[in-house]
N, C-alpha and C positions, 0 to 999 in steps of 0.2 A: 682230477680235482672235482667237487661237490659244492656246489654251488643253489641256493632255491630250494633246496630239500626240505619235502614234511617232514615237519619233528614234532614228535609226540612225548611229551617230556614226562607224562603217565610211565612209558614203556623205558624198562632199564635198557640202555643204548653199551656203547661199548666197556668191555672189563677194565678197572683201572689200573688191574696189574698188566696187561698188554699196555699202556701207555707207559707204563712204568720201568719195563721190559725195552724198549725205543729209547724212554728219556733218560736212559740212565748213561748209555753213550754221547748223548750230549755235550758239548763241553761249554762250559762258565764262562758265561759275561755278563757285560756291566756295562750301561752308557757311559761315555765321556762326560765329565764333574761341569757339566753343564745343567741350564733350565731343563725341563721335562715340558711339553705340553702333551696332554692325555687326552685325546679322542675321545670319547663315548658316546657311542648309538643312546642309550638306553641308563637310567639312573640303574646303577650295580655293576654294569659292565668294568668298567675303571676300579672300582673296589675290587671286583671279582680274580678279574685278570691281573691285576698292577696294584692291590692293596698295599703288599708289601716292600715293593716300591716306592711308591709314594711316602710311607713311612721311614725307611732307609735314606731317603733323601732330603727330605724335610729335618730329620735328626739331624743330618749334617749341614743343615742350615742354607739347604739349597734351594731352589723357586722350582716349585712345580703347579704348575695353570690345569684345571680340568676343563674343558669347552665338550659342555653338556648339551648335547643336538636336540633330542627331543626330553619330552617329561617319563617318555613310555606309560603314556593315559591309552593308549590301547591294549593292552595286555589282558585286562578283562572286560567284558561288555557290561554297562549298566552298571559301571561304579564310578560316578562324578566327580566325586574326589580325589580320583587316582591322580593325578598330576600335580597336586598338591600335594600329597599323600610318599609318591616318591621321590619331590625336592625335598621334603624334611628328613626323609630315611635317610639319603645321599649326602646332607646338611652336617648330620648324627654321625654319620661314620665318617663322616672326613673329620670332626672333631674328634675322633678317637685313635685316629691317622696320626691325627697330627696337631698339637697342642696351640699352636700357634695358626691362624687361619691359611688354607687350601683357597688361592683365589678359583672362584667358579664363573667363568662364563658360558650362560644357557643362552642359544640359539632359540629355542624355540619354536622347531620345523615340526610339523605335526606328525606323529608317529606312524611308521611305514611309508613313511617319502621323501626322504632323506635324497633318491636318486634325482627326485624332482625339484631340489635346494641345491645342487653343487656347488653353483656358484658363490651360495650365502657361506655353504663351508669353506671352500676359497679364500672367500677373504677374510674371514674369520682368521683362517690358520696364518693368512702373510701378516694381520696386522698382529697376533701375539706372539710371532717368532723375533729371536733375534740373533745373528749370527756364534754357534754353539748349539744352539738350542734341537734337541734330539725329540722327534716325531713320535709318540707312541701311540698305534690304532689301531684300527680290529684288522685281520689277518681277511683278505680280500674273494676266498672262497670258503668263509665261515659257515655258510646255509641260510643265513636269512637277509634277507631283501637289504633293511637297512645297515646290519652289518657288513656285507661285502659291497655296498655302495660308500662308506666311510670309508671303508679302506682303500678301496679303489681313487678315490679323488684324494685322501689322506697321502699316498704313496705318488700319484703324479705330483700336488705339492711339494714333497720333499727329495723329486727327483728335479724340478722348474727350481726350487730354490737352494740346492745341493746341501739339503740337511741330512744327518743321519737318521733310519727311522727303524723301529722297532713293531713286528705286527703279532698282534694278541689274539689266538682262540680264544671262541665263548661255546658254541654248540658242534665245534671240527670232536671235541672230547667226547661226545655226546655219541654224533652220527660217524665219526671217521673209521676208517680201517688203517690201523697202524703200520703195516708192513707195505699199503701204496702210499703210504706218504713218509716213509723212512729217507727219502731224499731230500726231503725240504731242510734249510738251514737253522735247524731245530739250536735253539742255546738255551741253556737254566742259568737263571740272577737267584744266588743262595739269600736264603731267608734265615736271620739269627733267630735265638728262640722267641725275643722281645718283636720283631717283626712278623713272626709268625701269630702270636697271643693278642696281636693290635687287629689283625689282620680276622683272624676268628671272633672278635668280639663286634669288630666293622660289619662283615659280614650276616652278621646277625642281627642288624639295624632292619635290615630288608624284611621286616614281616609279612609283608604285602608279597613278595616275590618266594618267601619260601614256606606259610605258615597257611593251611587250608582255608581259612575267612568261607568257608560253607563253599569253597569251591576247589579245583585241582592245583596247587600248587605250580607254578611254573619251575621254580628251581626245589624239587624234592631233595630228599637226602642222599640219593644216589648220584643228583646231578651236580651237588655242592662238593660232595668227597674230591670232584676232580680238584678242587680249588685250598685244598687243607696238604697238597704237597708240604715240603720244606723248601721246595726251590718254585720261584714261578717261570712260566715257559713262553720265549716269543723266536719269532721268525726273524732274522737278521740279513 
């Protein structure tokens, strides 16, 4: 496992057709026609990982809660607005999710200390759960700090309250090597073409995270392709 790792999202990281190569033995699932609540370190993360998700479920008239930890106003230095900047991206794409409103409860843990809040997520998660209700959150040796701190407290919650939970790469696609992690309990949730097309236009809200603003890009276009599958991928 890879945990804390420098990522240099400049630098093209792993081929997509190697993951593709892994995820293609996969086999397909689905949460139980329960609530959803959505983890997210970081505004994109839940669109990125669980766009098509949230879409899927919403369609069918189902409750799905995103519980947004920080604004991710860290991500560039010496841009004030950023935290503002990526509540309305996250705002934007969930309306394009989902026609009908995506409740969002923001935390508001200040960005990259998310280990130093457990508790606020704690109880964050007992009070929006309700028996059914299926856990979905970052995958717990993702490589950055806040991510595998979210999942890490995310996944004791849903073991303390015998929920089912679902755990989402963001930068394991990036930095992994696909054949030492061929063990993990890898499942694809298929995406119709209408979940896929909601999902690419959400995505696209994110300017700030994907479009140079006179500085490097955090999610380029090689780091985006992992997220333009047909099917999205979690740990079960």
């Amino acid at each position: 496992m890879v945990a804390d790792v420098r990522i240099e999202a400049a630098i093209h990281g792993t081929d997509e057709l190697r993951w593709q190569t892994l995820l293609a033995e996969a086999p397909l699932w689905a949460p139980a026609e329960g609530p959803l609540l959505i983890v997210s370190p970081h505004p994109d993360n839940e669109v990125l990982a669980a766009g098509g998700l949230i879409h899927t479920w919403r369609a069918a008239g189902r409750k799905v809660t995103v519980l947004s930890l920080t604004d991710g106003e860290a991500a560039y230095a010496n841009w004030n607005r950023l935290a503002r900047v990526r509540r309305e991206e996250l705002k934007e794409a969930l309306q394009i999710l989902s026609p009908s409103p995506v409740l969002i409860v923001r935390l508001g843990i200040p960005d990259g200390r998310i280990a130093e809040c457990a508790a606020r997520l704690r109880g964050a998660i007992v009070s929006l759960v309700v028996p059914g209700t299926t856990i979905v959150a970052p995958y717990e040796n993702d490589g950055r700090p806040d991510h595998d701190a979210a999942g890490r407290t995310s996944a004791e919650m849903a073991r303390e309250l015998g929920l089912p939970m679902a755990r989402y790469p963001i930068w394991t696609w990036h930095h992994g090597d696909p054949p030492a992690l061929s063990g993990l309990p890898w499942r694809r949730f298929s995406l119709s073409a209408a979940a896929q097309a909601a999902k690419a236009e959400a995505v696209g809200c994110f300017t700030s995270q994907t479009s140079p603003y006179r500085r490097t890009p955090i999610f380029p276009d090689h780091i985006v392709r992992y997220f333009t599958r047909p099917y999205e991928t979690f740990l079960i």
